[in-house]
N, C-alpha and C positions, 0 to 999 in steps of 0.2 A: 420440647427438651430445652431446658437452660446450659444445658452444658455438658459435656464426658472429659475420665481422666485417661492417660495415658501413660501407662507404668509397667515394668520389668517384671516378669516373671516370681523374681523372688516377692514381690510387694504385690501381686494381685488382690491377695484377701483384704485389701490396706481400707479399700472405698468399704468392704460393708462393717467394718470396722467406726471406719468414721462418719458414717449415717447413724450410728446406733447414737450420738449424741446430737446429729443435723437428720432428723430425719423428714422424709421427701414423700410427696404421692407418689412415683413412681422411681422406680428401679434408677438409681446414675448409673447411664452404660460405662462403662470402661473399655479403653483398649490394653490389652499386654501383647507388649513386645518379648522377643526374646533379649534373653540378658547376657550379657554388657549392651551397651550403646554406645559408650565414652570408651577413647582411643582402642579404636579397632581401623583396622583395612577397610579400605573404600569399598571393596565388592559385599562387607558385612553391614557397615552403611547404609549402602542401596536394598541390600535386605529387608532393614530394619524400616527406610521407608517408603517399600513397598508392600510391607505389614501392616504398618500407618496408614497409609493411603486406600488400600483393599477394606479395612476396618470403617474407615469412616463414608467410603462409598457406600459399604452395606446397612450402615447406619441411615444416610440420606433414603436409604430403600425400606426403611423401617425392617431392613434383618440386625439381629444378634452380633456382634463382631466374632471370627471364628479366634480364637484364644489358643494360644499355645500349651501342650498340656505340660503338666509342673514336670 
């Protein structure tokens, strides 16, 4: 794997959008977060990266990240 994005909810479909002109032998994983991430409370914060962090563990494990549903 070269790389994963990591984006808000409302911009999920954003990566298979922009493969359609970069495309790739395999799948870019993405992670989504839920949305906002900019100014919010600290306890949304930590949410946000323990969403983060849960995601790219499961990546290292070669699982799926689990995605938030829209």
């Amino acid at each position: 794997m070269a790389g994963f994005a990591i984006l808000t909810q409302p911009f999920g479909d954003q990566i298979d959008r922009c493969m359609t002109y970069q495309p790739s032998d395999r799948p870019l994983p993405a992670i989504v977060v839920d949305h906002p991430t900019q100014m919010v409370e600290d306890d949304v914060l930590h949410r946000r990266a323990e969403q983060i962090a849960d995601a790219v563990e499961r990546l290292l494990n070669d699982e799926e990240p689990e995605n938030p549903s829209p």
